[in-house]
BAFI-3210 file (N, C-alpha, C; in Angstrom, 3 decimals, decimal comma, padded with zeros to 6 digits):
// residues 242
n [1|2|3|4|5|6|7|8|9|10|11|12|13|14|15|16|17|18|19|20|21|22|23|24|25|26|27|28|29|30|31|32|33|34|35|36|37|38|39|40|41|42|43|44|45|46|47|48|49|50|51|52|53|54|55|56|57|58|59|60|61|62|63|64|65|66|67|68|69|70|71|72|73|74|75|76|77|78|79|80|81|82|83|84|85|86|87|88|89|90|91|92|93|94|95|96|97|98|99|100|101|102|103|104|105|106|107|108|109|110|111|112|113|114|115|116|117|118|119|120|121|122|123|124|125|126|127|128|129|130|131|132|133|134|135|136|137|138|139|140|141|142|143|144|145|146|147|148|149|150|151|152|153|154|155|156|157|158|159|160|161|162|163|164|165|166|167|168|169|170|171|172|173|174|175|176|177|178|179|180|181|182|183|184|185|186|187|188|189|190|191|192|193|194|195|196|197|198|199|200|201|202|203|204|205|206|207|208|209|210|211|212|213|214|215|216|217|218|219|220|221|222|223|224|225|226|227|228|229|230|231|232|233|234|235|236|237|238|239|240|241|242]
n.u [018,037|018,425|019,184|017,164|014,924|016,160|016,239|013,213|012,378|013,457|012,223|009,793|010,036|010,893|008,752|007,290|008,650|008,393|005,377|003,338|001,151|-000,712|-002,581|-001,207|000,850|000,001|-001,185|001,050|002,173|000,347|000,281|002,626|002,413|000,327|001,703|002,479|000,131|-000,722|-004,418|-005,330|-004,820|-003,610|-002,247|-001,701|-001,303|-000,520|-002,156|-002,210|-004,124|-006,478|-007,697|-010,466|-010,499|-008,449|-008,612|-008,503|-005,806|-005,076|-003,401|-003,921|-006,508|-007,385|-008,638|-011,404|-014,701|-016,793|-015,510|-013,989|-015,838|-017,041|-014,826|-014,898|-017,325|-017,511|-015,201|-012,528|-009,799|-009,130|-008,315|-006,852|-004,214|-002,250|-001,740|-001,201|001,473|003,014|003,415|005,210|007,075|010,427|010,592|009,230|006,256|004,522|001,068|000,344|002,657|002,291|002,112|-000,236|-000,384|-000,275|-002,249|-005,227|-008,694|-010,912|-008,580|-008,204|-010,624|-010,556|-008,691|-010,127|-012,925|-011,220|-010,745|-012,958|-013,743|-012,009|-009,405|-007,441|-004,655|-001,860|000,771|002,752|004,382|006,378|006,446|008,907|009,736|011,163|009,875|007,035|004,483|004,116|003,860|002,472|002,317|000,137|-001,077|-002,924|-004,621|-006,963|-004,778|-001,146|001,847|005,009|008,254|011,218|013,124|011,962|011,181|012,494|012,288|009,497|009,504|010,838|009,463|007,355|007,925|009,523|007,138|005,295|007,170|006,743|003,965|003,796|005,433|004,336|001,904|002,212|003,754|001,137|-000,002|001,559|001,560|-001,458|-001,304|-000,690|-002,826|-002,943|-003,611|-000,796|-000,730|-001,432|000,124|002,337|001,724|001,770|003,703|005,364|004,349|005,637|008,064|007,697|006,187|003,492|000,004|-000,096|002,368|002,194|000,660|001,405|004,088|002,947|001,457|-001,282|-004,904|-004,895|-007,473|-007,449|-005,009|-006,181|-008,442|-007,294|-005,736|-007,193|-008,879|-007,135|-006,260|-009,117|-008,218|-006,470|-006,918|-006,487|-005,927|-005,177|-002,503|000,100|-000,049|-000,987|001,177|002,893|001,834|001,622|004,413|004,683|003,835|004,746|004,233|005,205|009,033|011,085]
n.v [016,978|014,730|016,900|018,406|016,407|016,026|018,091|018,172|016,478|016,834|019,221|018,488|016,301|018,057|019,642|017,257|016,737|019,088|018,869|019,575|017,774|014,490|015,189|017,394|016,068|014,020|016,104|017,462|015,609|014,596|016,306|016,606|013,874|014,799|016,386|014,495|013,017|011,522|010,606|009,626|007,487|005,521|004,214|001,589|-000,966|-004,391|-007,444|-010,725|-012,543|-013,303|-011,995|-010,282|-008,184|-006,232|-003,605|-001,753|-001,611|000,249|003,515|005,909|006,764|007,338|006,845|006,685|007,179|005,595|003,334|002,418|001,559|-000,331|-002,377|-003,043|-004,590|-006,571|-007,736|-007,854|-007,621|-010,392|-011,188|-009,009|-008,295|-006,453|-005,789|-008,788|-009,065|-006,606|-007,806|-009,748|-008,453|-006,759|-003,993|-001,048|-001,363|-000,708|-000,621|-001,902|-003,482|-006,063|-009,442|-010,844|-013,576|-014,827|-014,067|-014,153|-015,103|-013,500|-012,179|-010,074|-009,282|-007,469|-005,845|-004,702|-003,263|-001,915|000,063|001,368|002,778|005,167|004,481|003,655|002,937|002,382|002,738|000,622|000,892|-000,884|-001,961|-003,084|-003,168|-003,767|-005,787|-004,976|-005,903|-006,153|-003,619|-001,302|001,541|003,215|004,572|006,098|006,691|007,631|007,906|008,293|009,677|008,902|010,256|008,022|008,983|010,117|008,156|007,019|008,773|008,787|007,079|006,898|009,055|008,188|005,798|007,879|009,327|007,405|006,732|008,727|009,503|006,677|008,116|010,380|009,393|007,573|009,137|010,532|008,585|007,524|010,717|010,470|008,363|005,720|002,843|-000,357|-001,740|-002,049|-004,699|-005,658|-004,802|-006,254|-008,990|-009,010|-008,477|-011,065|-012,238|-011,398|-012,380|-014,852|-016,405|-019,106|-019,147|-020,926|-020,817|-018,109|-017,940|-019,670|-018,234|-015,564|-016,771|-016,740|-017,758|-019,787|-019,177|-016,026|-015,026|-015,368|-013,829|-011,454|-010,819|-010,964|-008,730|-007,264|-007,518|-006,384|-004,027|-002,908|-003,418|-005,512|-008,781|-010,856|-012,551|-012,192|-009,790|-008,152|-007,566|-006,605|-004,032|-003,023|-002,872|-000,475|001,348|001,602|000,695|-002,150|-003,459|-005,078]
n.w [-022,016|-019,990|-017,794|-017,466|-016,866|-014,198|-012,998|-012,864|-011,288|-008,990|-008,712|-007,666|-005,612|-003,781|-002,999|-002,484|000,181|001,829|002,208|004,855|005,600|004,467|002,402|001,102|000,359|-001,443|-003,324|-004,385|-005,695|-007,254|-009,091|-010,461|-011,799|-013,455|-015,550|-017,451|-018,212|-016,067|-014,653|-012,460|-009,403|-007,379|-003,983|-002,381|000,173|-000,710|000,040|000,709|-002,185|-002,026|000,400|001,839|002,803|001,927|001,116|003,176|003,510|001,940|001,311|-000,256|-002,258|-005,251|-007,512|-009,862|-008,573|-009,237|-010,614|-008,724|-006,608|-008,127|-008,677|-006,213|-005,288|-007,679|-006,940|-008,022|-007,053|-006,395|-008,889|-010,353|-012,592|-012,733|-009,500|-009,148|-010,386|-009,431|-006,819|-007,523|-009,202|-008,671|-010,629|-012,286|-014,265|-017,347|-018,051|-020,589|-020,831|-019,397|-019,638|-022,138|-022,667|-020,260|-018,639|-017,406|-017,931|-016,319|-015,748|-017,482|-018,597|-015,890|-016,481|-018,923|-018,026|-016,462|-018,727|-019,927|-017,564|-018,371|-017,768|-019,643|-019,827|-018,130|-015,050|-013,075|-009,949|-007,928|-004,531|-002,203|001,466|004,536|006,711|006,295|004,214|000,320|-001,732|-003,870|-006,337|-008,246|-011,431|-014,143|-016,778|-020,174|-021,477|-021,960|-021,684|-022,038|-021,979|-022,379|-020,884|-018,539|-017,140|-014,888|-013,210|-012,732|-011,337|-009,172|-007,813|-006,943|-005,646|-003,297|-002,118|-001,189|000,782|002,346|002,544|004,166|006,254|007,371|007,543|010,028|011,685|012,364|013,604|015,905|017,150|018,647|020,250|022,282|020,901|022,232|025,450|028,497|028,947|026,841|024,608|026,114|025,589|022,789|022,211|023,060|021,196|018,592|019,572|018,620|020,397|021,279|022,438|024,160|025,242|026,034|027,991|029,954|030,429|031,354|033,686|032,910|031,786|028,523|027,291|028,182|027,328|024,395|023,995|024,684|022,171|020,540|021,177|020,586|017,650|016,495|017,346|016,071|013,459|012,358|010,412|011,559|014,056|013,156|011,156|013,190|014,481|012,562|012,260|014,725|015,389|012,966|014,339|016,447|018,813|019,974|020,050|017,929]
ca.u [016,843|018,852|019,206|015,640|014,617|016,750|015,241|011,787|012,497|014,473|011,516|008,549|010,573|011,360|007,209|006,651|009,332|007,896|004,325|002,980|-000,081|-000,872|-003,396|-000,595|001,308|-000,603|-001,169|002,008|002,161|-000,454|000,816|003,785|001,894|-000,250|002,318|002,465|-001,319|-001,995|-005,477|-005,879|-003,751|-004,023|-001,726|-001,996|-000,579|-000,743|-002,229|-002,538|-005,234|-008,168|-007,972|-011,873|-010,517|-007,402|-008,615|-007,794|-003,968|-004,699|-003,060|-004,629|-007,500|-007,695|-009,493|-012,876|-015,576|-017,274|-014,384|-013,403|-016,955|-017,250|-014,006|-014,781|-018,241|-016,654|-013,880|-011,583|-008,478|-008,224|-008,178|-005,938|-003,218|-001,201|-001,595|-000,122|002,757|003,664|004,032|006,850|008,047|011,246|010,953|008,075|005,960|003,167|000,162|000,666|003,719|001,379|001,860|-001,268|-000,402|-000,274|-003,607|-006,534|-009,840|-010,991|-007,544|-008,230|-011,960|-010,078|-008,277|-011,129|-013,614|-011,094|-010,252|-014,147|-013,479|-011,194|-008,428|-006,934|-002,771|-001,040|002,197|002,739|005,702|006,080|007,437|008,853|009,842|011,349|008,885|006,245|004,365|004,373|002,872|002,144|001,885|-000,483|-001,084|-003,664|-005,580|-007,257|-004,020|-000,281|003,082|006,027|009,135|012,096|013,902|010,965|010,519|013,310|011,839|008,335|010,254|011,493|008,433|006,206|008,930|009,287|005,597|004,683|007,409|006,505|003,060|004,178|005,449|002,867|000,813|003,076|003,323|-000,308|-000,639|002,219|001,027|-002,801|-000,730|-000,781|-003,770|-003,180|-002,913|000,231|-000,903|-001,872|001,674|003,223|001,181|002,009|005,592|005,962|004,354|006,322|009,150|007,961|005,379|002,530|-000,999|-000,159|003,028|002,300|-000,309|002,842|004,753|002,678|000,964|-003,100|-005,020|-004,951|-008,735|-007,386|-004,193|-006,549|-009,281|-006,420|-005,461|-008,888|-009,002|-005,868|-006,342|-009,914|-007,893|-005,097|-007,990|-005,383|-006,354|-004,478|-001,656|001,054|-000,614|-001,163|002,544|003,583|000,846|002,136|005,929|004,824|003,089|006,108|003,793|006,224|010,061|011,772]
ca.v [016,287|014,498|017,738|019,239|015,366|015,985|019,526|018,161|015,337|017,508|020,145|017,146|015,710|018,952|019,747|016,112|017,138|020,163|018,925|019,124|016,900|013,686|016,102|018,475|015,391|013,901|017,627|017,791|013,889|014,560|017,682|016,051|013,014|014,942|016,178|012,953|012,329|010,423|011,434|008,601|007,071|004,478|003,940|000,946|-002,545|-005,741|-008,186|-011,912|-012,231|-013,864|-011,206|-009,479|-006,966|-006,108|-001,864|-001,535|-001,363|001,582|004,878|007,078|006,205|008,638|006,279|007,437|006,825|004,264|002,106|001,783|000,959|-001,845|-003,355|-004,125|-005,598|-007,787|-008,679|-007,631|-007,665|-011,797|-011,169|-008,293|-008,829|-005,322|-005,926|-010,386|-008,727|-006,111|-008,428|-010,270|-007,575|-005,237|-003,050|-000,862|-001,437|-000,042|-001,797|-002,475|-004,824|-007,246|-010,331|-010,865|-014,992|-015,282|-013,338|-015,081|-014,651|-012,815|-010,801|-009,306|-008,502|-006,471|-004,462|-004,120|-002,477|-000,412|001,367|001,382|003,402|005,871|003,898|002,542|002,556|002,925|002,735|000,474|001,274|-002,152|-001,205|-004,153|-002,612|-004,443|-005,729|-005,300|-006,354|-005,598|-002,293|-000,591|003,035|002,795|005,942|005,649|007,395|007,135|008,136|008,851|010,050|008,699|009,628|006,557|009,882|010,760|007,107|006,825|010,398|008,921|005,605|007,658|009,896|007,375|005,263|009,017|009,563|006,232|006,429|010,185|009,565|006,352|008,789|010,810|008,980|006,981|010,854|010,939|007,484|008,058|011,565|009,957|007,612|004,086|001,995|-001,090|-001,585|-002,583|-005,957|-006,003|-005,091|-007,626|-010,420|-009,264|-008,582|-012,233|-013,079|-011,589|-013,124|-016,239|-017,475|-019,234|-018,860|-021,609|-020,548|-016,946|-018,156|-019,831|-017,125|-014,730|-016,808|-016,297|-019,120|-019,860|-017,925|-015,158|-014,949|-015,601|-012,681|-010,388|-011,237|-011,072|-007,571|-006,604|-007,662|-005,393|-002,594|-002,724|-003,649|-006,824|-010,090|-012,523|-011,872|-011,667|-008,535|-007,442|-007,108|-005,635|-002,848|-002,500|-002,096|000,522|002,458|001,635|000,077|-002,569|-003,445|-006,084]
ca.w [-021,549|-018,830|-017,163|-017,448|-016,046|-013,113|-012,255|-012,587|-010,309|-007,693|-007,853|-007,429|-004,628|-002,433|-002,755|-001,419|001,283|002,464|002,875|006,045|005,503|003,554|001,405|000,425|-000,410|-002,576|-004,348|-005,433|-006,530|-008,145|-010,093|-010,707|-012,651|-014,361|-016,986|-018,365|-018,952|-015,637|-013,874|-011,344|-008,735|-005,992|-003,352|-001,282|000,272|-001,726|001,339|000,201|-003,182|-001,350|001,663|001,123|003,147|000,902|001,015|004,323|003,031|000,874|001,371|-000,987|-003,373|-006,017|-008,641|-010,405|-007,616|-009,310|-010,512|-007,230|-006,104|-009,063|-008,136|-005,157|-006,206|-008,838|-006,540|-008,943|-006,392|-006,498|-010,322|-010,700|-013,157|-011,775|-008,068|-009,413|-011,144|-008,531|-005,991|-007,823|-010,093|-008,555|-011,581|-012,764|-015,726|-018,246|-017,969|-021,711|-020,782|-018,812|-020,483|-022,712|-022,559|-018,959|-018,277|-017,209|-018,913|-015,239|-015,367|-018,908|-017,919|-014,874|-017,744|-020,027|-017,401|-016,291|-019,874|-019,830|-016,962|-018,954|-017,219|-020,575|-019,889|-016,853|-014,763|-011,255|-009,689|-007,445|-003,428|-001,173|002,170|005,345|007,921|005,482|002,323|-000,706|-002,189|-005,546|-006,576|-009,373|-012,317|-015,147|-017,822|-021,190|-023,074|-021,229|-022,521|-021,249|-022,462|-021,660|-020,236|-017,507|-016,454|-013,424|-012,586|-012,164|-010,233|-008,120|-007,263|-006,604|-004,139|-002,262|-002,231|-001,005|002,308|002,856|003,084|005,322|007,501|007,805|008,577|011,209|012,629|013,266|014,841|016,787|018,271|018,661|021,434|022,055|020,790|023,070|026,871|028,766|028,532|025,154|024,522|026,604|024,712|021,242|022,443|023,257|019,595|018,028|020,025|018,070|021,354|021,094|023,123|025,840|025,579|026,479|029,138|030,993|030,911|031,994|034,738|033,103|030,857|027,174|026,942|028,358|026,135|022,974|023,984|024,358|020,830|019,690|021,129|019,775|016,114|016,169|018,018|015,000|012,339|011,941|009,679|012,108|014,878|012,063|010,548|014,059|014,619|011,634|012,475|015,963|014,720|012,658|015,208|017,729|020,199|020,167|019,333|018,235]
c.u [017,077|018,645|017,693|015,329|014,242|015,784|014,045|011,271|012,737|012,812|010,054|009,100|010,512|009,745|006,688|006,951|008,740|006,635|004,037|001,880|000,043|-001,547|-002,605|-000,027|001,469|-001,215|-000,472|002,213|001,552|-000,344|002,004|003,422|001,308|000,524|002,320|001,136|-001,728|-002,634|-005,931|-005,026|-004,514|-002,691|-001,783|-001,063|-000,939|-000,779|-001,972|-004,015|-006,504|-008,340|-009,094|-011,623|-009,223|-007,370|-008,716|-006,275|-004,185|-004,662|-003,847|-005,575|-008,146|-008,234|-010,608|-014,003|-016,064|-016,675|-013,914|-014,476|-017,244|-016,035|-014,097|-016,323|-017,618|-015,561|-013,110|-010,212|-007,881|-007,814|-007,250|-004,704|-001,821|-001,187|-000,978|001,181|003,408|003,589|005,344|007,719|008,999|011,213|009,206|007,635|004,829|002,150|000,064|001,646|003,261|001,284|000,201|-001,130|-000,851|-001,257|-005,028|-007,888|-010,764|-010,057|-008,189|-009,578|-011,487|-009,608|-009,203|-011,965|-012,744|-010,874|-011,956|-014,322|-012,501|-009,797|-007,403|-005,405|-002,638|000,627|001,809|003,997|005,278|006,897|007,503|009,872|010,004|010,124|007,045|005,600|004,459|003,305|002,579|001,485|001,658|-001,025|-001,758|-003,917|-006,034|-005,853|-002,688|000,607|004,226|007,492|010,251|012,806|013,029|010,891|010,960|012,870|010,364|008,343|010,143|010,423|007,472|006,817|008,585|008,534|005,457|005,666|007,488|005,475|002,554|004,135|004,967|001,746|001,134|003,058|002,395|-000,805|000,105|001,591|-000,689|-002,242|-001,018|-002,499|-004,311|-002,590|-001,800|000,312|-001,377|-000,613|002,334|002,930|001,947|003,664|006,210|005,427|004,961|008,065|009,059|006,792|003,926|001,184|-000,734|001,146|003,555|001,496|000,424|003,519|004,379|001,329|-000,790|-003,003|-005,153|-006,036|-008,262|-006,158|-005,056|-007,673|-008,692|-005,853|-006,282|-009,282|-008,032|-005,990|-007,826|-009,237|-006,984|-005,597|-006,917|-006,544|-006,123|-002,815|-000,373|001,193|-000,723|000,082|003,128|002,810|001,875|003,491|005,672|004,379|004,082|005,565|004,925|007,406|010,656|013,265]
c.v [015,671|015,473|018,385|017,758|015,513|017,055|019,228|017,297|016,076|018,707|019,113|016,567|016,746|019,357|018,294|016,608|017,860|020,106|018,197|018,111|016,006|014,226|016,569|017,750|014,994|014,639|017,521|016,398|013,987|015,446|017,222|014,965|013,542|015,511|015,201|012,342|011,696|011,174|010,242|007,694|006,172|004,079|002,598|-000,493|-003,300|-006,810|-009,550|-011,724|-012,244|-013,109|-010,484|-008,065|-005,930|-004,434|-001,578|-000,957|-000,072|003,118|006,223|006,620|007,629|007,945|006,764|006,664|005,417|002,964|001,839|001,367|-000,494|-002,746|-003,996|-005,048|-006,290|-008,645|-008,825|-007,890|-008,789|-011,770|-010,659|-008,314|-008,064|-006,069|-007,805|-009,677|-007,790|-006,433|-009,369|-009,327|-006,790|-003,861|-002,654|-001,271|-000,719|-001,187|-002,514|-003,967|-006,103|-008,472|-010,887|-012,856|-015,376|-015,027|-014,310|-014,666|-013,573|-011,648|-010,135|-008,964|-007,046|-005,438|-004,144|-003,225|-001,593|000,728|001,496|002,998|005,048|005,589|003,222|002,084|003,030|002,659|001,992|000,088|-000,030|-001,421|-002,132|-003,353|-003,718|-004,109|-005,539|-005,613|-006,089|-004,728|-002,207|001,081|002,713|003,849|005,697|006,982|006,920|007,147|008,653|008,905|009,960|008,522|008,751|007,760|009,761|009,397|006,968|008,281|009,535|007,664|006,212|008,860|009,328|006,732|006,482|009,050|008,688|006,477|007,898|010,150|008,599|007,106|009,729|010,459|008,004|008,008|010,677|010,010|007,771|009,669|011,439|008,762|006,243|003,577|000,946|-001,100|-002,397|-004,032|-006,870|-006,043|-006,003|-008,651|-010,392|-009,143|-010,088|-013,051|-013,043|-012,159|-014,880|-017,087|-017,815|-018,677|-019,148|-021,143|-019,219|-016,969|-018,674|-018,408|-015,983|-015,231|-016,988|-017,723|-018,505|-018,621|-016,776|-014,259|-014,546|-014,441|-011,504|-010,034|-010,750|-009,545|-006,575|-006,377|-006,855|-004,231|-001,792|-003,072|-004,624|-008,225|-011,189|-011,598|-011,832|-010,213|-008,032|-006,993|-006,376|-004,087|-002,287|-002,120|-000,862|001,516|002,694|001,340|-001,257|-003,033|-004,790|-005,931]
c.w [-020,173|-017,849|-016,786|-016,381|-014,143|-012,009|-011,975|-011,317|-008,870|-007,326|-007,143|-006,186|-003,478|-002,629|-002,205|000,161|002,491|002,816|004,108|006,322|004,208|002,305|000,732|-000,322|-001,551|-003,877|-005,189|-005,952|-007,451|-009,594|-010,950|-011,872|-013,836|-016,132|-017,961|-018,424|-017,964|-014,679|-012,497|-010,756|-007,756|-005,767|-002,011|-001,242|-000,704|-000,328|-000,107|-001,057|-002,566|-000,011|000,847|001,890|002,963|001,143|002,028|004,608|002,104|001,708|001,362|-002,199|-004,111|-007,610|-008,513|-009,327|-007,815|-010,237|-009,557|-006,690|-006,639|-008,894|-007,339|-005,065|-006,460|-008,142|-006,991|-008,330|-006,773|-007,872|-010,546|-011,422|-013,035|-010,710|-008,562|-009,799|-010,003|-007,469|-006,061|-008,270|-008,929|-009,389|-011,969|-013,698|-015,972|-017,932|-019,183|-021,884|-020,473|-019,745|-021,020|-022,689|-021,509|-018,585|-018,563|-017,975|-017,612|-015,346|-016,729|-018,736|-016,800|-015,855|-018,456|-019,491|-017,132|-017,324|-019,604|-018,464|-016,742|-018,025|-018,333|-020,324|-018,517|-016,523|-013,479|-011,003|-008,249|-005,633|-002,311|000,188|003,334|006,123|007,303|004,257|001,638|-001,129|-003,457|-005,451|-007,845|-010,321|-012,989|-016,047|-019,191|-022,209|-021,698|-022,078|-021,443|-021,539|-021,726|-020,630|-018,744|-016,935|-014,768|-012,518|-011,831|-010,974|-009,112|-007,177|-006,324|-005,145|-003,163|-001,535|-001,057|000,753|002,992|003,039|004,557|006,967|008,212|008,447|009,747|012,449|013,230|013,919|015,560|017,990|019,073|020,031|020,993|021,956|022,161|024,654|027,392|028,652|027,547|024,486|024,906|025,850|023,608|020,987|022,584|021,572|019,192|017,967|019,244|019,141|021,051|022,292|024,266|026,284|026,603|027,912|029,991|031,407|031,661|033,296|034,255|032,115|029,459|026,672|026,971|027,428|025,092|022,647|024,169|022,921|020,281|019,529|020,428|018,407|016,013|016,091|016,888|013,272|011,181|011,207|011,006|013,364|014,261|012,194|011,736|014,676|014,127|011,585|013,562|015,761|014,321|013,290|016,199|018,818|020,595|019,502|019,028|017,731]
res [x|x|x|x|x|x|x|x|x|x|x|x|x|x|x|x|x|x|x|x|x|x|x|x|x|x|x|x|x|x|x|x|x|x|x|x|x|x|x|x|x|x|x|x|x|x|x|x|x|x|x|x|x|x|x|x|x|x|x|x|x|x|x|x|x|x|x|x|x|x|x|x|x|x|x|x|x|x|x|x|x|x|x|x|x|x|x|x|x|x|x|x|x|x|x|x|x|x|x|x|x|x|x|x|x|x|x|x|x|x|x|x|x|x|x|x|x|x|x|x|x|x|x|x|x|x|x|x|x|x|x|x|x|x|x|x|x|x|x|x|x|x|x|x|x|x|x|x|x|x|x|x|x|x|x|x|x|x|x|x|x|x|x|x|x|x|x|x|x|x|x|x|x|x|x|x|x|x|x|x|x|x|x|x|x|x|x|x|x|x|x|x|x|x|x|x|x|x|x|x|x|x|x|x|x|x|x|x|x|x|x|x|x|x|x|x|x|x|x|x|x|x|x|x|x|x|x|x|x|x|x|x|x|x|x|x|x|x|x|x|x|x]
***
C-alpha cells in the first residue's frame, strides 16, 4: 500500500510539474483528488477575518457557483471555522475534526449550508509561506474516502499544487512587466525599508501629499488593502527587493 501510495503521489506530482498553464494544473489536481471522492476545491490566501475583500487572495475557485455566490452574501469568511483553524493549524485536517465545542453558532451555520451545498466532509491542507500569509488548499464533497495511507499523498499534493500554481502565476506577472513606475518603486522600496510618509518625503526631497498619492496609486495598481499588503505583492512580482 506504501508503495502503490508512493507511485500515485510521484505520478500526481510529475503532471503538476509538467503543466504549462495554471488550467492544466489544476486538471491534474483535480484528477488526482477525485479518486478519493473530492469534487470541489478552493485555493486561496487567508487575509485578516474582517477583510470584505478576502477573494482577491484566491487562486483557484472551483466551488459550486452558487456556494461561492452565498458565501460571500452571508459573509461567511468572518465566520469560517476552516479558514480560523487553518490559520493556526501546521497540520491538515477533515472538516469532521473541527472542534464541535469551540464553534460558534455562525461557524456551524457555515458548515451546515455548505453540506446543503453537497459540501458535507472535507480536507484543508493549512500553507504558511515566508513573506506571506497564510493559505489553505481546501477539498470537499457529499461523501470522501480517505485511507490514513493516502493522507501525506494528498498533504503533499495540495502544498505542490498551491507553490506551482504560485509560480505560474508569478511567471505571468513577471513576463506582463512592471506594474509601477520608477518612482512608485522608490517609495515602496523605502517602506519597506521600514520609512514612513514624512519620512520618505525627506528623503526624497517632495511633500508628504505627494508621498501619500503615490501610495494611494500604488495600493490600486497592486489591488493592495494597505502599504503592508502592497509590499508583499510587489516582492512577489519582483518589482522590488529587500
Amino acid at each position: 500500500m506504501e508503495d502503490e501510495t508512493f507511485l500515485e503521489l510521484a505520478a500526481a506530482i510529475s503532471k503538476v510539474d509538467a503543466a504549462r498553464s495554471s488550467e492544466a494544473a489544476l486538471q491534474a489536481f483535480q484528477s488526482a483528488l477525485e479518486r478519493y471522492g473530492f469534487r470541489h476545491f478552493l485555493i486561496t490566501g487567508l487575509p485578516v477575518p474582517h477583510d470584505k475583500q478576502w477573494h482577491r487572495e484566491i487562486l483557484c475557485d472551483a466551488w459550486p457557483r452558487e456556494w461561492y455566490l452565498r458565501y460571500l452574501k452571508q459573509g461567511h469568511f468572518l465566520h469560517d471555522p476552516c479558514a480560523a483553524w487553518s490559520r493556526h493549524m501546521a497540520r491538515p485536517f477533515l472538516w469532521r475534526q473541527l472542534p464541535e465545542r469551540r464553534m460558534t453558532a455562525r461557524g456551524r451555520r457555515v458548515m451546515e449550508e455548505a453540506a446543503e451545498f453537497g459540501m458535507k466532509d472535507g480536507i484543508c491542507v493549512p500553507i504558511h509561506t515566508p513573506l506571506c500569509g497564510p493559505a489553505v488548499v481546501t477539498a470537499a464533497s457529499d461523501r470522501i474516502e480517505v485511507p490514513p495511507a493516502s493522507f501525506c499523498l494528498i498533504e503533499t499534493l495540495c502544498v505542490h499544487t498551491f507553490r506551482i500554481l504560485g509560480g505560474l502565476e508569478e511567471k505571468d506577472r513577471v513576463e506582463q512587466g512592471p506594474l509601477l513606475t520608477p518612482r512608485e518603486r522608490e517609495i515602496l522600496q523605502w517602506s519597506a525599508g521600514g520609512k514612513v510618509a514624512d519620512d520618505i518625503a525627506c528623503i526624497l526631497g517632495i511633500t508628504r501629499n505627494t508621498v501619500e498619492s503615490h501610495q494611494r496609486n500604488i495600493r490600486d495598481k497592486l489591488d493592495a488593502i494597505n502599504v503592508a499588503h502592497a509590499i508583499v505583492k510587489a516582492l512577489r512580482r519582483q518589482e522590488i527587493q529587500i
